[in-house]
C-alpha positions as CSV (number, residue, x, y, z in Angstrom):
1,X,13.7,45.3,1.4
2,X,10.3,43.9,0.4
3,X,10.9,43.3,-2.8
4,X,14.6,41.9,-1.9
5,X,12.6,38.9,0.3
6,X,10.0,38.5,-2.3
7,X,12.6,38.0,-4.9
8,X,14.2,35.2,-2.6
9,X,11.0,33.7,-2.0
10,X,10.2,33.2,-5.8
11,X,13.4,31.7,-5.9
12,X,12.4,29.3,-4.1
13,X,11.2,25.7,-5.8
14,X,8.8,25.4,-2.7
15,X,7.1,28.2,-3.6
16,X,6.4,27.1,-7.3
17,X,5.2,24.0,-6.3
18,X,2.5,25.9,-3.8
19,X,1.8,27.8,-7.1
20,X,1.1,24.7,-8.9
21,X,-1.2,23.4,-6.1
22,X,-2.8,26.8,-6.4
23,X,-3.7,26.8,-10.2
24,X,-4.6,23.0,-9.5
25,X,-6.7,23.6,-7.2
26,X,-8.2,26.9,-9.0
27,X,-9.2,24.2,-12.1
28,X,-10.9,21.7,-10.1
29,X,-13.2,24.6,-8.7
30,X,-13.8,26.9,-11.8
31,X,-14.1,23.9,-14.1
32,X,-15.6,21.4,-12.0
33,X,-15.1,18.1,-13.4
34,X,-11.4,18.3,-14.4
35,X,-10.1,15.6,-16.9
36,X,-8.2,12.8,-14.7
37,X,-5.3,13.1,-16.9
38,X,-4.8,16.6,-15.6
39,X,-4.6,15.1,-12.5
40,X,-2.2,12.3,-13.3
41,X,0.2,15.0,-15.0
42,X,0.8,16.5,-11.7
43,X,1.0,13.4,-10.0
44,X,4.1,12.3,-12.6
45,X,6.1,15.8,-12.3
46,X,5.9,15.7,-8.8
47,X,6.8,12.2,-8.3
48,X,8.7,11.4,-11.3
49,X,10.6,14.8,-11.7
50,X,11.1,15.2,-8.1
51,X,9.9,12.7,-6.1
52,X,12.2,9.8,-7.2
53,X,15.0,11.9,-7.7
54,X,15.4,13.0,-4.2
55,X,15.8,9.4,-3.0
56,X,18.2,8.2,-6.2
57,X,21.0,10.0,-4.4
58,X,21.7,7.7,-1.3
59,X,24.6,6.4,-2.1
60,X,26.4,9.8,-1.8
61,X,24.8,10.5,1.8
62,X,25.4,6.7,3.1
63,X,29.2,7.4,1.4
64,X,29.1,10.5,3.7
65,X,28.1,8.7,6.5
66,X,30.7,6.5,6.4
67,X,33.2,8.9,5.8
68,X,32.3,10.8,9.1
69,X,32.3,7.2,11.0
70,X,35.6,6.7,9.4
71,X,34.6,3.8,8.0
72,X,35.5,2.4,4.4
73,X,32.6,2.7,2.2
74,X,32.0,0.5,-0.6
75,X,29.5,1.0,-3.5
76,X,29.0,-2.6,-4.4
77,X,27.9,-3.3,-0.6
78,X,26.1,-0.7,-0.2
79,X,23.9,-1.7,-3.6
80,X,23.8,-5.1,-2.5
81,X,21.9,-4.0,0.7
82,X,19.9,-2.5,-1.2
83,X,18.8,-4.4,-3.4
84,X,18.6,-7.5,-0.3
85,X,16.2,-4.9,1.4
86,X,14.1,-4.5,-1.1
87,X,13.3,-8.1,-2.3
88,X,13.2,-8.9,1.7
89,X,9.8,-6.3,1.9
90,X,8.8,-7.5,-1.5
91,X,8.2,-10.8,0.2
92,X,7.1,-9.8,3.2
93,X,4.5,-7.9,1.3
94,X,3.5,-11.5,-0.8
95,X,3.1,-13.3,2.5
96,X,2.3,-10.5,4.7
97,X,0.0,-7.5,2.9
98,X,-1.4,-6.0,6.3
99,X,1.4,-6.0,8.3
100,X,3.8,-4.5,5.6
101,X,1.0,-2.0,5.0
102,X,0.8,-0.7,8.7
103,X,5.0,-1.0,8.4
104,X,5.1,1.2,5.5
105,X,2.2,3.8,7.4
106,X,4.5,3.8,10.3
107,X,7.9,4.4,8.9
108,X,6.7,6.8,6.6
109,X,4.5,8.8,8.6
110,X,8.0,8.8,10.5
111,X,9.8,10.2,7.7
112,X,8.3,12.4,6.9
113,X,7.6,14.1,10.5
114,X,11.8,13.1,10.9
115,X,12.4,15.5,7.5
116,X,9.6,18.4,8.0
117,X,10.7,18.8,11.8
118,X,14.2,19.4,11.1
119,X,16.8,20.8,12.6
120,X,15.4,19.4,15.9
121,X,17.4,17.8,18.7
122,X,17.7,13.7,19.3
123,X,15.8,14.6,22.4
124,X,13.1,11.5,23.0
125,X,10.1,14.3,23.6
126,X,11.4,15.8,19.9
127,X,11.0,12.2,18.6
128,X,7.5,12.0,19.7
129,X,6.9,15.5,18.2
130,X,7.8,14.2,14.8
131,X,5.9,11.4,14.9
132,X,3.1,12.7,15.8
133,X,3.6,15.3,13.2
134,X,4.0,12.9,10.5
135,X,1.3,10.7,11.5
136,X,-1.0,14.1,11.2
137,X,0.4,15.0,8.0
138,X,0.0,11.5,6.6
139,X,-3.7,10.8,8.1
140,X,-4.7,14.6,6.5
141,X,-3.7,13.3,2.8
142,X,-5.4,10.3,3.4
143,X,-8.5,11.8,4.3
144,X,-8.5,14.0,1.4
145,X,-10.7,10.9,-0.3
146,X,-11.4,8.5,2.4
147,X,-13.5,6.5,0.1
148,X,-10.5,6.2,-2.7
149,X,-8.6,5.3,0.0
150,X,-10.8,2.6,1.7
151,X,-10.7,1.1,-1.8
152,X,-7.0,1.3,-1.9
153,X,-6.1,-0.5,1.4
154,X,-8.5,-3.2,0.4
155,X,-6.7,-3.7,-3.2
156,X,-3.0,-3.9,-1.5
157,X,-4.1,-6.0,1.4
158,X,-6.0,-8.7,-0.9
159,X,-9.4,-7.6,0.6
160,X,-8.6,-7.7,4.1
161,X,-11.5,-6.7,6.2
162,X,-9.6,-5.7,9.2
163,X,-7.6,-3.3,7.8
164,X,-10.5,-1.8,5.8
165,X,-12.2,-1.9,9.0
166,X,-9.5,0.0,11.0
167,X,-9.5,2.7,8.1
168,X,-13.6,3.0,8.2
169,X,-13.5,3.5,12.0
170,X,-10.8,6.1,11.5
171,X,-12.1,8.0,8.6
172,X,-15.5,7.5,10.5
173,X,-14.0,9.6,13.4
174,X,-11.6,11.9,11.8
175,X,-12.5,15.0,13.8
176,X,-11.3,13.5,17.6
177,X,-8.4,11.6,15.5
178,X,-7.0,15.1,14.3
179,X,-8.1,16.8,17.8
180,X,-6.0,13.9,19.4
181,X,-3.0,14.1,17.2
182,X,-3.1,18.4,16.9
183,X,-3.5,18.3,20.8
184,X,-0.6,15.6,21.4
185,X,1.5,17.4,19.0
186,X,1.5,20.7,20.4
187,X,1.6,19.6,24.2
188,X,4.6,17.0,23.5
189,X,6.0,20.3,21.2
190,X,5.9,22.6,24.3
191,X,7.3,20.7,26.8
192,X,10.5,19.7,24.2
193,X,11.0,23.1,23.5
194,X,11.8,23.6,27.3
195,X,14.2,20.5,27.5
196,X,16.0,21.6,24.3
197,X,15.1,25.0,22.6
198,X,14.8,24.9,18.8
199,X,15.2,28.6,16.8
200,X,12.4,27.7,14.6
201,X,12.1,29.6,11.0
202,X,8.4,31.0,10.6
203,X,8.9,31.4,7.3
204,X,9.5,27.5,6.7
205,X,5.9,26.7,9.3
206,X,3.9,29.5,7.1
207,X,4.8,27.9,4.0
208,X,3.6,24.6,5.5
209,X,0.3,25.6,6.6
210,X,-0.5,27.4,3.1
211,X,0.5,24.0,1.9
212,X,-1.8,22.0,3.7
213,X,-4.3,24.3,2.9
214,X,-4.1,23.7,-0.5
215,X,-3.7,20.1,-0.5
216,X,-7.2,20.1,1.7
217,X,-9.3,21.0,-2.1
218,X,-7.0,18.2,-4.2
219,X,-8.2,15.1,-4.7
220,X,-6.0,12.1,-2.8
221,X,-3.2,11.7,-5.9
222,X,-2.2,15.4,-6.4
223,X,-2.5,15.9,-2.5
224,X,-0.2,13.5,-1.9
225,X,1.9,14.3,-5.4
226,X,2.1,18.3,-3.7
227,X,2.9,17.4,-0.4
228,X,5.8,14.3,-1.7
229,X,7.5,16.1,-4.5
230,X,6.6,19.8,-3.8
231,X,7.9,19.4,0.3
232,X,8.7,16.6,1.2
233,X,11.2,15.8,-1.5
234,X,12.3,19.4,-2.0
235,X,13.1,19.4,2.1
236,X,15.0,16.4,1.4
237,X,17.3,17.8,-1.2
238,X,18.0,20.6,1.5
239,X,19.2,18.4,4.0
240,X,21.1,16.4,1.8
241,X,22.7,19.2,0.6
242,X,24.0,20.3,4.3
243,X,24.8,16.6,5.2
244,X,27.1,16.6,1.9
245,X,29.1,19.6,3.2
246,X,27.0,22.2,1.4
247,X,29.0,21.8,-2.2
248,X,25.7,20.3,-3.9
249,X,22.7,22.5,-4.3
250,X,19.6,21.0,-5.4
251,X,20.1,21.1,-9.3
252,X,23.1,19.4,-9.2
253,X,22.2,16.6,-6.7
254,X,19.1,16.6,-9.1
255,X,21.6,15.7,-12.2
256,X,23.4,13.7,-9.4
257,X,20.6,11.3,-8.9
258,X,19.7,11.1,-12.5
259,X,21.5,7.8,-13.8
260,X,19.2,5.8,-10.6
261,X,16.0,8.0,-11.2
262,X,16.1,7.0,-15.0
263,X,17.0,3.2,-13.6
264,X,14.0,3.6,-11.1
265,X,11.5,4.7,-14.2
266,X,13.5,2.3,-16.6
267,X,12.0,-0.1,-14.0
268,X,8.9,1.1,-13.5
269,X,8.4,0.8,-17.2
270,X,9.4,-2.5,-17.5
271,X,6.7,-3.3,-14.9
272,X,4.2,-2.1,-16.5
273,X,5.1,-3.5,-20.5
274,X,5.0,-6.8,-18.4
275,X,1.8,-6.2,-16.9
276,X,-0.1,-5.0,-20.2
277,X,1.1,-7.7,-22.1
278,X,1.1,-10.4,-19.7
279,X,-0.4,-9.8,-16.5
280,X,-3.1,-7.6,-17.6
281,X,-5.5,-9.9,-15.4
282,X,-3.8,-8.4,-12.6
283,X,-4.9,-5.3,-10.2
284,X,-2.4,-2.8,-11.3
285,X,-3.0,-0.5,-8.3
286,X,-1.7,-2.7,-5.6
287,X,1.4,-3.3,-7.6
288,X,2.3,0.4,-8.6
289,X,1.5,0.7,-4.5
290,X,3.6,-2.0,-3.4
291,X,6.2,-0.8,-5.8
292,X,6.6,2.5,-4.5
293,X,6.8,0.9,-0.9
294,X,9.6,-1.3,-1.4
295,X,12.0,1.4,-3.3
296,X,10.8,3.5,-0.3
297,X,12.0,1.4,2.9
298,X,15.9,1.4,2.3
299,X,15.5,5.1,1.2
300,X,14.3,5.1,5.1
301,X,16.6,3.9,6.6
302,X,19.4,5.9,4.9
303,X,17.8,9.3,5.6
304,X,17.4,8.2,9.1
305,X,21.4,7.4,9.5
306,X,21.8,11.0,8.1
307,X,19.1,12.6,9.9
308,X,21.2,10.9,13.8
309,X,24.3,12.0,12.2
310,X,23.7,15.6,11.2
């Protein structure tokens, strides 16, 4: 019987991406100073490989959506959108840095507490929870280089002192910030769970936690490389997969998504042949950032229309 679960387990993509975080992390300690490029090959198979992938299917789950609200659904319009959303936050993000930065904190940090805290009820207290869970989760990777990240939010909001300000005095008080959010999360949790019961899976909080722990001795870009493409994304694909009607598993919404993800890095590329030759004068950082960002926000907004529909 043991050996029947432990086979499951290994079959499991989770668990080889806590492996991965594992050896990772095993390098940076043994070693000590590990070469950066180490560090950016993780980043790129998590993100690239898996990352990217899992948000390059959309228009099959917004095509399911419509089907369930028996609505027509057309690809076109649904690209269009798209496309309209993205150069909208592009904008907003050339006029506006700091407020599309605490936008993009806020709707992912409810993403990702939306996807982790799943299957959980529409209940307003559940809502909370997963807020408050992403918001945790989110502040923890952040935190993982506080300094790195000071200097990051300063890049992408063209040296704005009040949002480097707001990130010092967090950073500066990280214990009662996590007390605050652990505490709120687990009271808000309790008092859910007795409005609407959820049949939680250990398993699924265990492999969390080991997760976490390992992301706690990564640098900032694998920690948030583990947690994006090695959970978050691989979460994602799960859910998909039971909004779709259960006929995809992850390998072939993987192939699935492959004509946008190679579109996505076809993009990506583009960028930065453009930005060597031509714009080399230009902070790189704050446009890989940004880029991410924008791609990101309709993504959003479609998971969350599957997420009220499932």
């Amino acid at each position: 019987m043991l050996n029947t679960t432990l086979q499951q387990q290994l079959r499991q993509p989770r668990i080889w991406a806590l492996i991965m975080g594992i050896i990772l992390v095993l390098l940076h300690r043994l070693v000590g100073e590990v070469n950066p490029a180490i560090d950016y090959i993780f980043f790129g198979i998590f993100v690239i490989l898996i990352g990217i992938p899992h948000g390059a299917v959309d228009h099959l789950v917004e095509e399911k959506y419509f089907q369930k609200q028996k609505k027509p659904f057309s690809l076109f319009r649904f690209l269009l959108k798209y496309i309209l959303q993205i150069a909208a936050y592009a904008l907003l993000w050339f006029f506006m840095p700091v407020l599309s930065l605490s936008l993009f904190l806020v709707l992912s940090a409810w993403h990702f507490g939306e996807s982790d805290m799943q299957p959980a009820p529409r209940h307003m207290l559940w809502k909370v929870s997963q807020m408050l869970l992403g918001t945790l989760v989110l502040f923890f990777i952040l935190m993982r280089e506080p300094a790195f990240t000071a200097d990051l939010i300063f890049r992408i909001t063209r040296e704005s002192m009040a949002a480097l300000n707001s990130w010092q005095w967090a950073a500066g008080n990280g214990l009662p910030v996590y007390g605050f959010l652990l505490v709120s999360l687990v009271f808000i949790s309790v008092i859910a769970q007795r409005f609407e019961p959820v049949n939680w899976q250990p398993v699924k909080w265990i492999n969390f936690v080991l997760l976490l722990g390992v992301i706690y001795f990564l640098p900032l870009l694998p920690a948030f490389a583990l947690y994006f493409g090695g959970w978050h994304s691989l979460n994602t694909f799960d859910h998909m997969s039971e909004f779709l009607g259960n006929k995809n598993s992850i390998w072939r919404l993987w192939k699935a998504a492959l004509p946008f993800t190679l579109l996505a890095i076809f993009f990506l590329g583009l960028t930065t042949l453009l930005w060597s030759g031509f714009l080399n004068h230009i902070d790189p950082l704050p446009v890989l950032f940004i880029f991410i960002a924008v791609i990101t926000l309709p993504h959003l907004l479609v998971m969350n229309k599957m997420f009220s529909n499932k």
